[in-house]
DRENPA-3360 file (N, C-alpha, C; in nm, 2 decimals, always signed):
BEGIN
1 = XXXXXXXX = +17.89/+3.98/+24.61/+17.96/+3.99/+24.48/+17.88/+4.07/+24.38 ~ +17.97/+4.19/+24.34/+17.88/+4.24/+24.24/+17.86/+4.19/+24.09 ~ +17.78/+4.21/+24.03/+17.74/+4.17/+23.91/+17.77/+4.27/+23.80 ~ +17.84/+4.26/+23.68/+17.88/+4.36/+23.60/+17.75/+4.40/+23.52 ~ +17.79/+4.56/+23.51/+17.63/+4.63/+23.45/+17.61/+4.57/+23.30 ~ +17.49/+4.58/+23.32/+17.42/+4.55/+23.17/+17.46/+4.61/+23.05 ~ +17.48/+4.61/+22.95/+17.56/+4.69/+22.86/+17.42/+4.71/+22.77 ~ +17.41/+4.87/+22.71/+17.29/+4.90/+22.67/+17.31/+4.80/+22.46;
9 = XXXXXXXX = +17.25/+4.74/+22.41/+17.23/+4.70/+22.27/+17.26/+4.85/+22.21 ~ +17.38/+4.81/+22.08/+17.42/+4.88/+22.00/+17.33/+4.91/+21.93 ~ +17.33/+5.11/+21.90/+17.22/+5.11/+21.77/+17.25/+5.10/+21.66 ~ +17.20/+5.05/+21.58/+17.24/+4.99/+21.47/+17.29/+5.09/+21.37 ~ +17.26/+5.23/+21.37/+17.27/+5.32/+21.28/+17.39/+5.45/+21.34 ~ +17.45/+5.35/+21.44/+17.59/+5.42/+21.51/+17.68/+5.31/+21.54 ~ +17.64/+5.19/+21.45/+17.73/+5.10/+21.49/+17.91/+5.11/+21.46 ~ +17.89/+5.11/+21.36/+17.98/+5.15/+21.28/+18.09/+5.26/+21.28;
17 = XXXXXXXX = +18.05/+5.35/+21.37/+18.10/+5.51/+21.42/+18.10/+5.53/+21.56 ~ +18.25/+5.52/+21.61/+18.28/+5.52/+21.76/+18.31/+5.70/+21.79 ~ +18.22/+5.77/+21.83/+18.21/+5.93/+21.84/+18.27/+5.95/+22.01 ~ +18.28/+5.84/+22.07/+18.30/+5.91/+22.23/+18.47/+5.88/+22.21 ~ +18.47/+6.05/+22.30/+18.65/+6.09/+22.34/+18.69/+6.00/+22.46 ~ +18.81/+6.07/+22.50/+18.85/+6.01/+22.63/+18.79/+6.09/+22.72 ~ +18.80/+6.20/+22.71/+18.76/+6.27/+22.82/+18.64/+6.27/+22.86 ~ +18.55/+6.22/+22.81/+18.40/+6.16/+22.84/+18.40/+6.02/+22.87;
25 = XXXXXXXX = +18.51/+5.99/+22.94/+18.54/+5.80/+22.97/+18.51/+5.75/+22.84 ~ +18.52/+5.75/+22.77/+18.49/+5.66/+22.64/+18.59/+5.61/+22.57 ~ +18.64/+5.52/+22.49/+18.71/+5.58/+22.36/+18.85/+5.53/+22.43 ~ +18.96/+5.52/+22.33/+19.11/+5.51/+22.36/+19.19/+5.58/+22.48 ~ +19.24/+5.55/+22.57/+19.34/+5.63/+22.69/+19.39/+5.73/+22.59 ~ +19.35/+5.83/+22.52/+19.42/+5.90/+22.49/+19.35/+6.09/+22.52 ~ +19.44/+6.21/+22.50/+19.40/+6.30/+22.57/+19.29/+6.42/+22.44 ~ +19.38/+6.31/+22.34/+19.33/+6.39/+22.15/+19.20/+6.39/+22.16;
33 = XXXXXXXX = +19.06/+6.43/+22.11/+18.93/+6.45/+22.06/+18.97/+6.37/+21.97 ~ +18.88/+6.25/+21.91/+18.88/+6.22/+21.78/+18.70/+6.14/+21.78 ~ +18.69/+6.09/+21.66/+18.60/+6.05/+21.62/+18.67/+5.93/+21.50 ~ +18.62/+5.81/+21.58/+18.72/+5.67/+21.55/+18.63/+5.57/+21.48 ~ +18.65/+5.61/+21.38/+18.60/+5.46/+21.26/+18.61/+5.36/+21.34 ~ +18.47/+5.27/+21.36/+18.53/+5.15/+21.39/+18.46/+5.02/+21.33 ~ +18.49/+4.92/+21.22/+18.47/+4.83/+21.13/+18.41/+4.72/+21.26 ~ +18.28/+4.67/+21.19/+18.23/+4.59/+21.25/+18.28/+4.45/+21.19;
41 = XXXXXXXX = +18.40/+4.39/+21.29/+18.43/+4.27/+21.19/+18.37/+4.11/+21.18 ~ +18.29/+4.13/+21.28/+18.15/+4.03/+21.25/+18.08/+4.04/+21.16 ~ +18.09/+4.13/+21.11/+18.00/+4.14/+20.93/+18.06/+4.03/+20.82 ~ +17.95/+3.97/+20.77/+18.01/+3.88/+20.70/+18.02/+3.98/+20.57 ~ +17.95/+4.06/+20.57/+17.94/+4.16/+20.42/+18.06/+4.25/+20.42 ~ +18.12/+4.29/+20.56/+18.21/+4.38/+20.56/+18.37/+4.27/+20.54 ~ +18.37/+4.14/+20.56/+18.47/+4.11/+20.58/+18.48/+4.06/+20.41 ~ +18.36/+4.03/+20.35/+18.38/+4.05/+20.17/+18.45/+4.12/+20.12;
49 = XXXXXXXX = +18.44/+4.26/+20.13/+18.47/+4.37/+20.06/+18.61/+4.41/+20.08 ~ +18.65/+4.49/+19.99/+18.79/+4.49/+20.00/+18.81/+4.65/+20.11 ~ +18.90/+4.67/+20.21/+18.94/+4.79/+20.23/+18.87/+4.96/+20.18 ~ +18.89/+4.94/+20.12/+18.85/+5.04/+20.05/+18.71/+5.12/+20.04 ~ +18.65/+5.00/+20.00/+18.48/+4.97/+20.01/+18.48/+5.04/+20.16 ~ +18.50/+4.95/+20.24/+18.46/+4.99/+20.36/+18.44/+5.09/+20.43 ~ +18.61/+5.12/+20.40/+18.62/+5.28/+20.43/+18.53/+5.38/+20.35 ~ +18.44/+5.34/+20.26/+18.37/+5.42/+20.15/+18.26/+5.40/+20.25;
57 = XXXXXXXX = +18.22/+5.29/+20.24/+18.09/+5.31/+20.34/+18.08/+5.36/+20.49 ~ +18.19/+5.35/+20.55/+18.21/+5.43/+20.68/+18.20/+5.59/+20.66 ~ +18.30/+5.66/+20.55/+18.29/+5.76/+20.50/+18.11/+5.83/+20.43 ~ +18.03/+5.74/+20.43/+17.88/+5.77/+20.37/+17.84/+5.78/+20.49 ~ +17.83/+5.69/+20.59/+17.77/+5.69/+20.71/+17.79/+5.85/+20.77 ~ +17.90/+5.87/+20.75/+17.95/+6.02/+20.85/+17.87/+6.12/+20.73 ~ +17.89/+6.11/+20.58/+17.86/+6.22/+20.53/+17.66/+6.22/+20.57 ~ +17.63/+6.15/+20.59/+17.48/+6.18/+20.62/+17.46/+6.21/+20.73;
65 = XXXXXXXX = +17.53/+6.17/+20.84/+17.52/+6.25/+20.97/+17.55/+6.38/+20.99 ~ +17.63/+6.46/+20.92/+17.68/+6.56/+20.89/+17.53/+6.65/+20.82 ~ +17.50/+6.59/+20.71/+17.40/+6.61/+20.64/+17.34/+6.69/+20.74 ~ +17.30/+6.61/+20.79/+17.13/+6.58/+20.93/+17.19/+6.65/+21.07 ~ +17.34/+6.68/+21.08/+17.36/+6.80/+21.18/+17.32/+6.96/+21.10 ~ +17.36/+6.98/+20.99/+17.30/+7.06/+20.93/+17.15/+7.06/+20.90 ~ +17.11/+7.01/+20.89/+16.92/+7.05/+20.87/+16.88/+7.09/+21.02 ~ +16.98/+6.98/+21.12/+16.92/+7.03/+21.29/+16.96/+7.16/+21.35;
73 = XXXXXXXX = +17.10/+7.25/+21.28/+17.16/+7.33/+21.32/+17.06/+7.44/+21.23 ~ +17.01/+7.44/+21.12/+16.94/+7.53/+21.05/+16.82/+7.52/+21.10 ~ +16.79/+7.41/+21.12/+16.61/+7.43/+21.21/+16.65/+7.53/+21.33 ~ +16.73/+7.54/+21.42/+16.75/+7.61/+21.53/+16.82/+7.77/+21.49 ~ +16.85/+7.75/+21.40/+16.87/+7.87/+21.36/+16.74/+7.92/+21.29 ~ +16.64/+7.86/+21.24/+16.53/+7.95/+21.23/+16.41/+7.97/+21.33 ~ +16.45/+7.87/+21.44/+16.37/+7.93/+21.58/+16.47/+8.01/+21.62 ~ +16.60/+8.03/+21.64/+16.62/+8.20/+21.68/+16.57/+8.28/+21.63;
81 = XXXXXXXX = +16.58/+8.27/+21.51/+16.59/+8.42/+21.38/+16.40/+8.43/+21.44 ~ +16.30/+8.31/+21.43/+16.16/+8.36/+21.50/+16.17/+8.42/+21.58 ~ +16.27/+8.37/+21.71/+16.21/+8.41/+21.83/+16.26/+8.58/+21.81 ~ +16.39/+8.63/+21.77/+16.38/+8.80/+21.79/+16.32/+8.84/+21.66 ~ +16.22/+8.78/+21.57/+16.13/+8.85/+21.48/+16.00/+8.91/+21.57 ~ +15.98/+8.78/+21.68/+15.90/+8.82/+21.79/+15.95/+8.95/+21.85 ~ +16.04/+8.92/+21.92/+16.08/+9.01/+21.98/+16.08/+9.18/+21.90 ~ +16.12/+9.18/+21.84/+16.14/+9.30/+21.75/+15.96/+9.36/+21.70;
89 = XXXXXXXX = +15.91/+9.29/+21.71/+15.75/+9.29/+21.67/+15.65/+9.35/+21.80 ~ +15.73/+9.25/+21.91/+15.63/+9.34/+22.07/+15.68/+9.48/+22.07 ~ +15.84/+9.48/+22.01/+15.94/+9.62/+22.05/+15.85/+9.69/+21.99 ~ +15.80/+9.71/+21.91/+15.71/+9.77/+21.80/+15.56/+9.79/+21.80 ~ +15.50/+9.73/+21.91/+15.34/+9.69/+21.91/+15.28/+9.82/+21.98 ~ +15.22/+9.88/+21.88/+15.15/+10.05/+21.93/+15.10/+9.98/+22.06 ~ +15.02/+9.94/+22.13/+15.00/+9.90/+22.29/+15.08/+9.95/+22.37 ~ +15.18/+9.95/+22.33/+15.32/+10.03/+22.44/+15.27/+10.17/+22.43;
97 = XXXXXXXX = +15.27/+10.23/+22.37/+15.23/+10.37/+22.38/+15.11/+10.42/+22.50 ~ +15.01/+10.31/+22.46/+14.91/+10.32/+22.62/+14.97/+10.31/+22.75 ~ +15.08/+10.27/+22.77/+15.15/+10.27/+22.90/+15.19/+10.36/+22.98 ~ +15.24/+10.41/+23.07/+15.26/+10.51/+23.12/+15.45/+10.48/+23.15 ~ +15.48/+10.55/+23.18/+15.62/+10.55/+23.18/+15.71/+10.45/+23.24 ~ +15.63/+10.44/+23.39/+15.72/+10.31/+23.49/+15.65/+10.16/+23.43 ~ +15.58/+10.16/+23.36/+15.50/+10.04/+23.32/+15.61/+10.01/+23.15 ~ +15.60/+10.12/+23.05/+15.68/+10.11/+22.96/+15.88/+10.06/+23.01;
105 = XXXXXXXX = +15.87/+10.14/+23.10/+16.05/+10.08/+23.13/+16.04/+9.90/+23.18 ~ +15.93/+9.89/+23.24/+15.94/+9.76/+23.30/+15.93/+9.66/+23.20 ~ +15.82/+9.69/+23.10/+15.82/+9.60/+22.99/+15.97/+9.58/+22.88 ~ +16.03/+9.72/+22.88/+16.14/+9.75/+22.79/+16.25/+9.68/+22.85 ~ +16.25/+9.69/+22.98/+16.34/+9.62/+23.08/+16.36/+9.44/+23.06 ~ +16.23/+9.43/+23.04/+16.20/+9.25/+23.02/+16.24/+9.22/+22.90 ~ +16.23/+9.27/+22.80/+16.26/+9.28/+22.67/+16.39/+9.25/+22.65 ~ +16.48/+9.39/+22.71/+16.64/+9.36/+22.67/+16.68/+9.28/+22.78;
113 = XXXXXXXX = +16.62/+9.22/+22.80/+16.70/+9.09/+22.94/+16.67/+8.94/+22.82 ~ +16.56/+8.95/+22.79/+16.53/+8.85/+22.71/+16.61/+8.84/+22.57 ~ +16.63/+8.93/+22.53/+16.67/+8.94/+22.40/+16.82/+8.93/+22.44 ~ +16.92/+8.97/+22.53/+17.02/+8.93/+22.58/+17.04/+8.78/+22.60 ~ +16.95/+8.70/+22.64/+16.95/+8.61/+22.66/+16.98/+8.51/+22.53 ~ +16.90/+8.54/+22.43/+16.90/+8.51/+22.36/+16.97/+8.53/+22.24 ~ +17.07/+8.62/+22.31/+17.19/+8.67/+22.19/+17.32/+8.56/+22.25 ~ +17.32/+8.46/+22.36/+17.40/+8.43/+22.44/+17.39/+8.30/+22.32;
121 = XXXXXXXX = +17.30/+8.28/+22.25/+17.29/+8.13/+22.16/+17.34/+8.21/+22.01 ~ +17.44/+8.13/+21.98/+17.54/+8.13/+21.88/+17.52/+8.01/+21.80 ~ +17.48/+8.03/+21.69/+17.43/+7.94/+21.55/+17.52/+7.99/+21.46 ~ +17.57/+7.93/+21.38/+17.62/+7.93/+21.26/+17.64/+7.84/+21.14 ~ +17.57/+7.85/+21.04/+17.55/+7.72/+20.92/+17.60/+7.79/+20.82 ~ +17.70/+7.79/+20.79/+17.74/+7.90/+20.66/+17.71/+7.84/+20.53 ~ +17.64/+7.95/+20.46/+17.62/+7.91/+20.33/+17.73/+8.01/+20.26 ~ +17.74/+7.93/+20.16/+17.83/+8.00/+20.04/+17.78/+8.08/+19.98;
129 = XXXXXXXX = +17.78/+8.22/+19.97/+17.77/+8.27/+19.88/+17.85/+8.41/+19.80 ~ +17.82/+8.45/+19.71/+17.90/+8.54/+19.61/+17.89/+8.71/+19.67 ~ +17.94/+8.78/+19.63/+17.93/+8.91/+19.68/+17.77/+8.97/+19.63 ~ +17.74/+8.93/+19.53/+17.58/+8.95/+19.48/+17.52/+8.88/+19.54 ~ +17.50/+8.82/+19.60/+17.40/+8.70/+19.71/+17.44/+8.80/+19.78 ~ +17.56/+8.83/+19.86/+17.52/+8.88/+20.01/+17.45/+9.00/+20.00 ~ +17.45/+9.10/+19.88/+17.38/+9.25/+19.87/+17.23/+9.21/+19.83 ~ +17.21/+9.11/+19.77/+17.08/+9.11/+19.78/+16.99/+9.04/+19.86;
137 = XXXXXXXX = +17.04/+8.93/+19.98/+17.00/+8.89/+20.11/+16.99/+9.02/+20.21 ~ +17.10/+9.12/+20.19/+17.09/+9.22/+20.28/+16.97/+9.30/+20.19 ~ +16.93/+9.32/+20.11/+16.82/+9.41/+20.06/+16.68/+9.34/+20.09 ~ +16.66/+9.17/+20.06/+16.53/+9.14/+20.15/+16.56/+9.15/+20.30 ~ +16.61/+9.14/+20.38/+16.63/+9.15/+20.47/+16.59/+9.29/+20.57 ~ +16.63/+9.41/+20.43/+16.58/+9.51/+20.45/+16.42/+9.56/+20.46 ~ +16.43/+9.49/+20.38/+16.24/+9.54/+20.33/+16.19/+9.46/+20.41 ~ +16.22/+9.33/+20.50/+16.13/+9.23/+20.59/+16.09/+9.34/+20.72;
145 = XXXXXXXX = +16.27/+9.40/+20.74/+16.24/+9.50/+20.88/+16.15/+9.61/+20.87 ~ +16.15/+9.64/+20.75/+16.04/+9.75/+20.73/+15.92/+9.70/+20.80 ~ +15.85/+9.65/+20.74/+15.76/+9.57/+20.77/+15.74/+9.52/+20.93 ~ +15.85/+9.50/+20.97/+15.81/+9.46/+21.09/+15.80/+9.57/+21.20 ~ +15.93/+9.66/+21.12/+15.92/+9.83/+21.25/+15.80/+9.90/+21.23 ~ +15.72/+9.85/+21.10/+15.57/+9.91/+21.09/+15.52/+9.95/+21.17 ~ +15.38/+10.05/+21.21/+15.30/+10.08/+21.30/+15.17/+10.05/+21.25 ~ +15.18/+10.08/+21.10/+15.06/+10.01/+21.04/+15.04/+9.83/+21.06;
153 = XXXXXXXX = +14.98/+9.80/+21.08/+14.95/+9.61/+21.06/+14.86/+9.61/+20.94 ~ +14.79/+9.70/+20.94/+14.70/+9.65/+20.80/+14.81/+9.63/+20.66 ~ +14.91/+9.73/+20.64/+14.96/+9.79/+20.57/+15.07/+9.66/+20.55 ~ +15.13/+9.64/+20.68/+15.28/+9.55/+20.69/+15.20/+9.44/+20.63 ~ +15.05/+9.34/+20.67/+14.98/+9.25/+20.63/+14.97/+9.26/+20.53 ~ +14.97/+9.37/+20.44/+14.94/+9.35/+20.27/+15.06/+9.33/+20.19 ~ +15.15/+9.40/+20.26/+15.30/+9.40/+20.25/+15.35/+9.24/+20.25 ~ +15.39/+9.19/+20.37/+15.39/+9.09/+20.36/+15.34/+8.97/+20.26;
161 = XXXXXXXX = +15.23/+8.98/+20.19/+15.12/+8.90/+20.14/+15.22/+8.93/+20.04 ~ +15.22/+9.07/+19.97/+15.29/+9.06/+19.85/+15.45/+8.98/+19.86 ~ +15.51/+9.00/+19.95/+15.66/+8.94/+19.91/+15.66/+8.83/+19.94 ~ +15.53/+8.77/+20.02/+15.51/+8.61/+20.00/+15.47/+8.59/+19.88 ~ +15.41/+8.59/+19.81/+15.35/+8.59/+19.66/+15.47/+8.59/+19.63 ~ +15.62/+8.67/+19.59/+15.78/+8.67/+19.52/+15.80/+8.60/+19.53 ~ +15.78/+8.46/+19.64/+15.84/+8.33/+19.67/+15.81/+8.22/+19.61 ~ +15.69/+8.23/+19.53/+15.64/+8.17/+19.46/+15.55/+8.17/+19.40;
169 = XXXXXXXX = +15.54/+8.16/+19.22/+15.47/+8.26/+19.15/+15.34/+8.11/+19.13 ~ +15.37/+8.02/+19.19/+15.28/+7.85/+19.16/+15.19/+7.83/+19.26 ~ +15.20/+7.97/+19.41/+15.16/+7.89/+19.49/+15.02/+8.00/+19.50 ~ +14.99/+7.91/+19.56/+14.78/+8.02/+19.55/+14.77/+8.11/+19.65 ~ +14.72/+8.23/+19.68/+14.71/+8.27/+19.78/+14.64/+8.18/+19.94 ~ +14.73/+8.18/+20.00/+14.69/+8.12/+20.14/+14.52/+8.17/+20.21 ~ +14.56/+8.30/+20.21/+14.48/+8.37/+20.34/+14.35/+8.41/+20.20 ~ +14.20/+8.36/+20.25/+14.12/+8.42/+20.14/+14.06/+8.52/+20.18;
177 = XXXXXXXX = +14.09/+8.60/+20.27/+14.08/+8.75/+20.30/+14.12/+8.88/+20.22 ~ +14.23/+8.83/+20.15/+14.31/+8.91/+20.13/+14.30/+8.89/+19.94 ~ +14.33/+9.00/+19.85/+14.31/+9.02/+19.72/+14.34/+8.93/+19.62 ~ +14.29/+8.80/+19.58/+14.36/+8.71/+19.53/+14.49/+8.76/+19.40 ~ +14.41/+8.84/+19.36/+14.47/+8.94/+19.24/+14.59/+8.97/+19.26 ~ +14.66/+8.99/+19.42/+14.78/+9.10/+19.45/+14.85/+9.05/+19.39 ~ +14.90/+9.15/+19.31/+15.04/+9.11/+19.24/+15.11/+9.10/+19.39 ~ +15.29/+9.02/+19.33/+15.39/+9.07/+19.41/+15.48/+9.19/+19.37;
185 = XXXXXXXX = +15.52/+9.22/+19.53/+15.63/+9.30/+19.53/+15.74/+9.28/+19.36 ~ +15.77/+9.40/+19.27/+15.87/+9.33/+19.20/+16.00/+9.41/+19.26 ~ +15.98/+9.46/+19.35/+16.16/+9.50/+19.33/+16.24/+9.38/+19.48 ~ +16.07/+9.35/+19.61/+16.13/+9.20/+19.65/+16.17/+9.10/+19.56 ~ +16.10/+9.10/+19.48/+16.08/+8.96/+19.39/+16.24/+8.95/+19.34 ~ +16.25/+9.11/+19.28/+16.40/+9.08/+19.18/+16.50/+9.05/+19.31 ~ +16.48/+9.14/+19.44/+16.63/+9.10/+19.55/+16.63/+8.96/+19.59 ~ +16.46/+8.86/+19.55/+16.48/+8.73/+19.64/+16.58/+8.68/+19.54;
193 = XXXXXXXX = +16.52/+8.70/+19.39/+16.60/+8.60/+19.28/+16.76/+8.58/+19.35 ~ +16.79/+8.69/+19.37/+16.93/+8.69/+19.37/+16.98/+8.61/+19.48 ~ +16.92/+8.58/+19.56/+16.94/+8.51/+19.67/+17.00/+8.36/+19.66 ~ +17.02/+8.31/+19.70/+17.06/+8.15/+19.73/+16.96/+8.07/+19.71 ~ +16.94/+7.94/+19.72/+16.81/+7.87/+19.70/+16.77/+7.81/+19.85 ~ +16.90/+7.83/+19.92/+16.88/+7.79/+20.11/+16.79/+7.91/+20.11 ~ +16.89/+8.04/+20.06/+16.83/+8.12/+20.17/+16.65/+8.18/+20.11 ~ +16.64/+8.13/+20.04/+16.51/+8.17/+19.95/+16.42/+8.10/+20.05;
201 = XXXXXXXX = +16.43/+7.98/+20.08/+16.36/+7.89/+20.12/+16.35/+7.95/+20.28 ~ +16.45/+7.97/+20.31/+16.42/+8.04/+20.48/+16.34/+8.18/+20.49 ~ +16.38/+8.27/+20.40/+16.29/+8.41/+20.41/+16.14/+8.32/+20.39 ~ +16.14/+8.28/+20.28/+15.95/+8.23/+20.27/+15.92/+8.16/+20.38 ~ +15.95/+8.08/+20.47/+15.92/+8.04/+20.59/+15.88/+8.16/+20.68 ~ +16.05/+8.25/+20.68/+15.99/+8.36/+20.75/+15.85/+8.50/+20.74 ~ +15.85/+8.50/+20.58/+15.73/+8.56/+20.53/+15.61/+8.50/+20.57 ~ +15.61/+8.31/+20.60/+15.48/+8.30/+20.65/+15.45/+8.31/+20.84;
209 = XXXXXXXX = +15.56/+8.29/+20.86/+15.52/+8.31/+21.00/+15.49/+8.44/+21.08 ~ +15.57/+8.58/+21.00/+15.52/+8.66/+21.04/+15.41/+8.70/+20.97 ~ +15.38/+8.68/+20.85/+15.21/+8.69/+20.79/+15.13/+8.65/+20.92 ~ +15.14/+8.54/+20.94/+15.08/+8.45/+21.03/+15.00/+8.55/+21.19 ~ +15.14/+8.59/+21.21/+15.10/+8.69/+21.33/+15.04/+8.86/+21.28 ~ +15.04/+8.85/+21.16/+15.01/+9.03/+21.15/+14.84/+9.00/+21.08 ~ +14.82/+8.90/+21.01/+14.69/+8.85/+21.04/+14.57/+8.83/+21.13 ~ +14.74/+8.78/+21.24/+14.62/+8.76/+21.42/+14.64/+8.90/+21.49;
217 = XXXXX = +14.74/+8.97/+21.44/+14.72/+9.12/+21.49/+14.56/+9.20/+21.47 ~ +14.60/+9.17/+21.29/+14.47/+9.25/+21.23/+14.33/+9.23/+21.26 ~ +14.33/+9.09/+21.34/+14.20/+9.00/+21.36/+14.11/+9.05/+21.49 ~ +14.21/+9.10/+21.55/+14.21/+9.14/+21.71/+14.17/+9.29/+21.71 ~ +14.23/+9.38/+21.65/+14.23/+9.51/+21.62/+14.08/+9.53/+21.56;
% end
């Protein structure tokens, strides 16, 4: 005689929010996708409260999950946006020039396989913004690729330094190699202002990580 399976303990911080469809055996005989409030009525606290309430607190539960799909969908969208800053950076690394022809296709070959690959992952977190936000995200944007289609590294490194400085007029210089004095960029500085406060916060992430590698370029060189 078989024994019926063990049923895994509820997490406490999904109790309240029944997320499985039917079509994942879960959830109501029905064929709809939904995501089904479901009131825990063993609560002595929930059976206090009037309707209303509850549905207010079920409603907060989802709005912070949502929250926290967004921070997790933006974290992944700034490991893509790294991984082809990488990419775009080897595309670019004078070392290729020492190669000889069948060795350059082979490497160029790996490259757009990888980078295809990686065009197959579709992210999207939309931020709101104005027709002035979008022309001036597309103007840092511009001046980052400069920088990165560089051939100079000394040059893109000092570069860099400066439009990380635009991101923050409070913060000290990181790297003590480098001119504590440097002003920033001001014509970055004026395109970050215009920016969003998401998107401000993501370019200076990305100003440090590619700092990060044009420093270990420069260290190696």
């Amino acid at each position: 005689m078989s024994s019926a399976p063990e049923t895994e303990p509820t997490d406490p911080d999904t109790m309240e929010v029944d997320t499985v469809s039917a079509e994942f055996g879960g959830g109501p005989s029905t064929q709809e996708w939904a995501v089904i409030p479901k009131i825990d009525e063993t609560s002595i606290d929930l059976l206090n409260k009037p309707p209303i309430e509850r549905f207010i607190g079920i409603l907060d539960q989802l709005d912070s999950k949502v929250e926290k799909l967004r921070k997790d969908a933006l974290m992944l969208q700034e490991k893509k946006d790294f991984l082809a800053m990488s990419m775009d950076l080897l595309k670019n690394n004078e070392y290729l020039t020492g190669l000889n022809e069948s060795e350059y296709e082979e490497i160029n070959c790996y490259v757009q396989r990888i980078s295809g690959r990686l065009a197959t992952v579709e992210l999207s977190v939309c931020t709101v913004r104005d027709r002035a936000q979008e022309d001036s995200l597309h103007l840092v944007n511009s001046l980052i690729d400069e920088i990165i289609s560089s051939s100079d590294a000394v040059l893109s490194r000092l570069r860099c330094q400066q439009f990380l400085n635009a991101c923050s007029t409070t913060d000290t210089t990181i790297y003590t190699e480098l001119d504590p004095a440097m002003c920033s960029d001001k014509k970055f500085e004026c395109a970050l202002l215009g920016c969003t406060l998401d998107d401000q916060k993501t370019i200076k992430k990305r100003l440090q990580a590619l700092l990060d590698y044009l420093i270990k370029q420069t260290v190696v060189h």
